[in-house]
N, C-alpha and C positions, 0 to 999 in steps of 0.2 A: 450536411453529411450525417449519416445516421452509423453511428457505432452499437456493434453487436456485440454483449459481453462474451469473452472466450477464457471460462475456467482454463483452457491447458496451457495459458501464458503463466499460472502461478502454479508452485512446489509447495501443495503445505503435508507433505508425507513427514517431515521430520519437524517442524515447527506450523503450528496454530497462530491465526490469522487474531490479530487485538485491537481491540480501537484505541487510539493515540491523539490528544489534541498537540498538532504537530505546530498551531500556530494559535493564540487566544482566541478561540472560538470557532476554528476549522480543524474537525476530528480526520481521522483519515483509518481505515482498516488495512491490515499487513502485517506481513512478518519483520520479524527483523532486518532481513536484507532490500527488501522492497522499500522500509523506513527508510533506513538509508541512503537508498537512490532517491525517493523522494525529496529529502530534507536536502540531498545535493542538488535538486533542480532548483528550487528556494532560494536558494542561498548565491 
């Protein structure tokens, strides 16, 4: 299956996108609230 990236799944009007190593040696780019959803699939 081939995924098409779609900017208008993200908000970054009020916060800027950071890179974050969310795990020792896997960085991840996001905002705050998308970190967070992330780090709950993780976990």
């Amino acid at each position: 299956k081939v995924l098409v990236y779609d900017p208008s799944v993200h908000d970054y009007s009020k916060e800027q996108p950071r890179w974050v190593e969310i795990r020792p040696g896997h960085f991840v780019m996001g905002n705050s609230a998308e970190l967070e959803r992330y780090e709950s699939m993780l976990n």
